[in-house]
N, C-alpha and C positions, 0 to 999 in steps of 0.2 A: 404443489401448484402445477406446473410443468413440466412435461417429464425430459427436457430438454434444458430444464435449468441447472447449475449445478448443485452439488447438495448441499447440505451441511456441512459437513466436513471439510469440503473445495470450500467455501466460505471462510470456516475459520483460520485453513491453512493461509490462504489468499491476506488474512487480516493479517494473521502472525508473522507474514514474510516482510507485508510490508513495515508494519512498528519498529522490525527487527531494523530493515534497512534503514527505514527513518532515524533510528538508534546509532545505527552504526555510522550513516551520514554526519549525525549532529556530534558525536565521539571524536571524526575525523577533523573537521573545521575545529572541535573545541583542542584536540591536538595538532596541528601543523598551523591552525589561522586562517582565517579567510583567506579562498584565494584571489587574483585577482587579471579582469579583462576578461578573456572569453572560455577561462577556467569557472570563473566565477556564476558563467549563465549556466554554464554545463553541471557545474555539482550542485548548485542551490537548485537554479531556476528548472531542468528536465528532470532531475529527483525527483524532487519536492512535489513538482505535479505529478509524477509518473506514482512513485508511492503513498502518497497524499491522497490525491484521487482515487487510488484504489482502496487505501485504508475506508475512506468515505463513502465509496460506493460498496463497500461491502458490510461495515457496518449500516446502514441503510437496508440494505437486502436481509444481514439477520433481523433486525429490529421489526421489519415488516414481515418475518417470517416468507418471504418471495425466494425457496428454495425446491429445489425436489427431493423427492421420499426416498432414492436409488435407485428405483424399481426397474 
């Protein structure tokens, strides 16, 4: 598409990091417990969007093939 996009591979790395982190987040609460007060906005609520969001927008981006060639 753009040769300022990134490629394929930045894409899947970008998905892998984040599943991984989402993985590893959801491991963590499922071992220690939920935390709680203003632990609780920090590891749910900025994760969640920060790797979430990225998981989504880069599944989107491969889906719609909206990457570059390397070139």
């Amino acid at each position: 598409m753009t040769k300022y996009a990134p490629t394929k591979g930045d894409l899947q790395f970008h998905l892998g990091f984040s599943l991984v982190g989402l993985a590893l987040m959801c491991a963590g609460v499922f071992y220690r417990g939920l935390p709680s007060r203003p632990a609780m906005f920090e590891v749910i609520g900025v994760s969640t969007l920060f790797l979430g969001g990225t998981a989504i927008w880069t599944m989107r981006k491969l889906k719609k093939g909206e990457y570059s060639d390397g070139l």
